[in-house]
VMD Tcl script that builds the backbone (N, CA, C; Angstrom):
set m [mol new atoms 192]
animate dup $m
set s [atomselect $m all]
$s set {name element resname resid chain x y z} {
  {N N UNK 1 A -5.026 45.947 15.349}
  {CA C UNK 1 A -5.550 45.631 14.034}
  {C C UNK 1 A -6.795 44.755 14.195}
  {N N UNK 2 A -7.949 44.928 13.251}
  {CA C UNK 2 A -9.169 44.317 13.657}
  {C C UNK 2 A -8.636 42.762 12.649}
  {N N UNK 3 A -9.888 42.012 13.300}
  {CA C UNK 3 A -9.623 40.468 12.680}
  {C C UNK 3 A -9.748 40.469 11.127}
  {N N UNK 4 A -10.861 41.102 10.216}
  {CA C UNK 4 A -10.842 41.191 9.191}
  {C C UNK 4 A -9.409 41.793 8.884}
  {N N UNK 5 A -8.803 42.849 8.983}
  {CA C UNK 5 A -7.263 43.427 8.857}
  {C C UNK 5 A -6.219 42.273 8.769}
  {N N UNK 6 A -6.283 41.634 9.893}
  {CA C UNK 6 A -5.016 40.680 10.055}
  {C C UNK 6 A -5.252 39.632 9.147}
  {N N UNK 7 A -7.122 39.367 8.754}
  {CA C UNK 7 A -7.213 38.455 7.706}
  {C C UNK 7 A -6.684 38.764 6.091}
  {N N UNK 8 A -6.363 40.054 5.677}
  {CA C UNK 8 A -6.224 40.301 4.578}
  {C C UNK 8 A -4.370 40.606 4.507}
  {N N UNK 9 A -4.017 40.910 5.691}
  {CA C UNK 9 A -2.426 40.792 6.155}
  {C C UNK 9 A -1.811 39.184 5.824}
  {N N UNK 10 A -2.725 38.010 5.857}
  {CA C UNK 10 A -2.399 36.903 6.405}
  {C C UNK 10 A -2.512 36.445 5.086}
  {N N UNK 11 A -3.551 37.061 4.097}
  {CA C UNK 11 A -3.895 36.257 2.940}
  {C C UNK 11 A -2.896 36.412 1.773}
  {N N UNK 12 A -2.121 38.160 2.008}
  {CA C UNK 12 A -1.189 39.128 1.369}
  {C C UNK 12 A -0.158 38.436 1.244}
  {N N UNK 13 A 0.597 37.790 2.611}
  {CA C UNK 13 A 1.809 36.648 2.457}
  {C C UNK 13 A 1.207 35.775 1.791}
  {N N UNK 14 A 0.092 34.491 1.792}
  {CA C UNK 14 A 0.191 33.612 1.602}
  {C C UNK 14 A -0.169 33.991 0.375}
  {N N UNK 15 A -0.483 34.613 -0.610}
  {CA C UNK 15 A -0.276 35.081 -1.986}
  {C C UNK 15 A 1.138 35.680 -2.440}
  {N N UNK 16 A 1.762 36.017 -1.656}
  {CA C UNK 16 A 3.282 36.355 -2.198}
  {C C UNK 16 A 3.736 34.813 -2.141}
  {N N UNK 17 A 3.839 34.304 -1.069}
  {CA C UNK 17 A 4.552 33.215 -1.323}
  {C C UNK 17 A 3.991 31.945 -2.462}
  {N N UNK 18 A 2.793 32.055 -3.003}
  {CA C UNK 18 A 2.413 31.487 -4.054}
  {C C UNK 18 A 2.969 32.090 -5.108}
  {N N UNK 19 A 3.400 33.495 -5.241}
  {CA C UNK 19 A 3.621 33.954 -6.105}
  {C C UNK 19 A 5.367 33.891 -6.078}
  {N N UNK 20 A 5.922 33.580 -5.522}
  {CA C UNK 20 A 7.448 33.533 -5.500}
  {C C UNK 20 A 7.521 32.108 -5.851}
  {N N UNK 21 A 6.963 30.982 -5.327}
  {CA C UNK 21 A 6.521 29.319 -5.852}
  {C C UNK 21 A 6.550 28.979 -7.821}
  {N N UNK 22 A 5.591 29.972 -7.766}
  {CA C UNK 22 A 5.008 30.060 -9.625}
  {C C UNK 22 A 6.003 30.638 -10.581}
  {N N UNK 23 A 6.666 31.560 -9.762}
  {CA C UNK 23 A 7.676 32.343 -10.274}
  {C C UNK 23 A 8.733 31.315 -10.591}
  {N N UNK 24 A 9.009 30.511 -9.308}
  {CA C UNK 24 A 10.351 29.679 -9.691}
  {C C UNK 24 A 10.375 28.460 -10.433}
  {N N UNK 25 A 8.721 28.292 -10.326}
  {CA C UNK 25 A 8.498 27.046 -11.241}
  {C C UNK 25 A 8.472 27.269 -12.416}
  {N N UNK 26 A 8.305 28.471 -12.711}
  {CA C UNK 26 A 8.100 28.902 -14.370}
  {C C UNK 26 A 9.482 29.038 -14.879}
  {N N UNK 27 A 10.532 29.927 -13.996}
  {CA C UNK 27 A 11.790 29.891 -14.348}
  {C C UNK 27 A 13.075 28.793 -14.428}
  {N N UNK 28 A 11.544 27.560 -13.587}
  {CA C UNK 28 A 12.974 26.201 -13.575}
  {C C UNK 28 A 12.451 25.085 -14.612}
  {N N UNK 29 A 11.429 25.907 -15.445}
  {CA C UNK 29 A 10.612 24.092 -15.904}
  {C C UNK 29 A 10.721 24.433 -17.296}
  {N N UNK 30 A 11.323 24.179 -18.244}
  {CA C UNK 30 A 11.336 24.327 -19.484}
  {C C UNK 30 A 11.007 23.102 -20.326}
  {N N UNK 31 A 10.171 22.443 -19.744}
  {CA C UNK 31 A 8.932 21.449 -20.352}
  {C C UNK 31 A 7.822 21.611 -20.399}
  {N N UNK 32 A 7.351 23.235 -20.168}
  {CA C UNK 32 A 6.151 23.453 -20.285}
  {C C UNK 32 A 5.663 23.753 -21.841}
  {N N UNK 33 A 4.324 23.142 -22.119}
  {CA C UNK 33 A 4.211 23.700 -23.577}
  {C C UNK 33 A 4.168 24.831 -23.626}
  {N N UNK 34 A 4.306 26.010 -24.514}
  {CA C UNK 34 A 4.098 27.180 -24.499}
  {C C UNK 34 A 2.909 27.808 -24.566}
  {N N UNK 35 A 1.730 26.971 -24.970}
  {CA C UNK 35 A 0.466 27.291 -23.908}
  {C C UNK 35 A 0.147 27.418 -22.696}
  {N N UNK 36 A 0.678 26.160 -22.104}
  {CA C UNK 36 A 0.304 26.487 -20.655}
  {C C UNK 36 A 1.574 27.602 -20.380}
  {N N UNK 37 A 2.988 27.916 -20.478}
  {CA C UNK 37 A 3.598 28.606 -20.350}
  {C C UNK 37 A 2.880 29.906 -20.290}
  {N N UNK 38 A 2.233 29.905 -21.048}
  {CA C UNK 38 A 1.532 31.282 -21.442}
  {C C UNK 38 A 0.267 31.513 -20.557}
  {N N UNK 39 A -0.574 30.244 -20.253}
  {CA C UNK 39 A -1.581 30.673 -19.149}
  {C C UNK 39 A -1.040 30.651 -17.635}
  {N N UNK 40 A 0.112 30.034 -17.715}
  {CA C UNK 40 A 0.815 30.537 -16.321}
  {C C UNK 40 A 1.415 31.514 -15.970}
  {N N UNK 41 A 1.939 32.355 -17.082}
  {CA C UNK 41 A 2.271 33.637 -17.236}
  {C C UNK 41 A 0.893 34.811 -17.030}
  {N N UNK 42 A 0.175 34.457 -17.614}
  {CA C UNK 42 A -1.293 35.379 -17.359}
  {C C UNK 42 A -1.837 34.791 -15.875}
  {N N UNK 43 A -1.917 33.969 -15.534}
  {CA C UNK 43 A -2.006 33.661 -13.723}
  {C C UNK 43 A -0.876 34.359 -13.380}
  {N N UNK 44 A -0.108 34.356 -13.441}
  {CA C UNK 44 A 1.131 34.767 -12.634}
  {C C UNK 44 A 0.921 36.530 -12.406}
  {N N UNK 45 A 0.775 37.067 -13.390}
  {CA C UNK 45 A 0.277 38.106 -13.718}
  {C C UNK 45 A -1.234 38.742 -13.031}
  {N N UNK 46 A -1.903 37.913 -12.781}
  {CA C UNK 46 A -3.739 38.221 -12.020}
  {C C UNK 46 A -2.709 38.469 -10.562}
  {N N UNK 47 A -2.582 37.198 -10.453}
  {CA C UNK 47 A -2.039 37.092 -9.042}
  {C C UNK 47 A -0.958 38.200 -8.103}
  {N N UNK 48 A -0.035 39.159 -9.419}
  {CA C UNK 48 A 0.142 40.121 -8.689}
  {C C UNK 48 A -0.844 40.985 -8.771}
  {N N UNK 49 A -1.675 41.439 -9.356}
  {CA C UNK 49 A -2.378 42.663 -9.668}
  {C C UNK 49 A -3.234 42.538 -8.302}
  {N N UNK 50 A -3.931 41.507 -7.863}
  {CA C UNK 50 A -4.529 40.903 -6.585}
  {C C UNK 50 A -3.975 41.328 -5.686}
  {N N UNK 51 A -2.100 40.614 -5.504}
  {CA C UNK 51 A -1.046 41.417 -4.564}
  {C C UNK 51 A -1.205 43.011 -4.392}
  {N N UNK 52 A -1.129 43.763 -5.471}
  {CA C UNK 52 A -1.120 44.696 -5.219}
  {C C UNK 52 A -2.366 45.557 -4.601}
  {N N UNK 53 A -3.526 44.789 -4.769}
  {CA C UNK 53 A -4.957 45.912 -4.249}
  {C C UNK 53 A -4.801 45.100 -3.084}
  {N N UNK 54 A -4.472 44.153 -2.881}
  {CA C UNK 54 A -4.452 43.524 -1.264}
  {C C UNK 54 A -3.346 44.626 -0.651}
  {N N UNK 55 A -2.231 45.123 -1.438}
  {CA C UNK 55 A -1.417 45.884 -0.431}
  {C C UNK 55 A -2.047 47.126 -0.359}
  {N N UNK 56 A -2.841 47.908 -1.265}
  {CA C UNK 56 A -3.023 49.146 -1.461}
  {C C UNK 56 A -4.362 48.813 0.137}
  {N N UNK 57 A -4.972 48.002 0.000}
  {CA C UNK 57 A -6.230 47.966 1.026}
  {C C UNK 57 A -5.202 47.900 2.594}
  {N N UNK 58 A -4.173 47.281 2.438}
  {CA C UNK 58 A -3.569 47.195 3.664}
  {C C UNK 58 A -3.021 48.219 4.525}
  {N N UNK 59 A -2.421 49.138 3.296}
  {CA C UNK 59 A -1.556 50.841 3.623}
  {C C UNK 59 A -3.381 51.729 3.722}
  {N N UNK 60 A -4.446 51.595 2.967}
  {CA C UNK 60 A -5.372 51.971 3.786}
  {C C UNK 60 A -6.054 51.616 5.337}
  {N N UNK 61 A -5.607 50.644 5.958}
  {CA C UNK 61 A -5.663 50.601 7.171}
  {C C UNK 61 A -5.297 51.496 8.288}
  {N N UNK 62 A -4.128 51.759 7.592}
  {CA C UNK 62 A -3.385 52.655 8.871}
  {C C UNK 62 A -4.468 54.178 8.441}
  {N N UNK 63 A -5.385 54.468 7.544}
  {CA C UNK 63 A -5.747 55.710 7.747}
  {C C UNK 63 A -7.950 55.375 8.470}
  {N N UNK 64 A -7.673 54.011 9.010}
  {CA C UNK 64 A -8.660 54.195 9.613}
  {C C UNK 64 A -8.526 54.173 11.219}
}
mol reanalyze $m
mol bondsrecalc $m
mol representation Tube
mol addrep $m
């Protein structure tokens, strides 16, 4: 795998695991106002869509 590759492999976890973090903070904190509730929900939301073209670019690797 070239260095750029393993860089976007490396960035893929450390965005899931932000995204499993946000996830549990949102599901354990019910002192959030429901604004920010709501802009953490729309982050939460970018942040997979990101996940996902980071994975789609990753399963294109194997066809170079």
């Amino acid at each position: 795998m070239k260095p750029y590759q393993q860089r976007v492999v490396a960035e893929r976890a450390d965005l899931h695991e932000k995204i499993k973090r946000l996830g549990d903070f949102l599901g354990g904190n019910a002192e959030l106002s429901v604004a920010e509730r709501s802009r953490l929900l729309r982050q939460h939301g970018w942040m997979c869509g990101y996940l996902a073209v980071l994975g789609e670019r990753i399963a294109a690797f194997e066809g170079c």
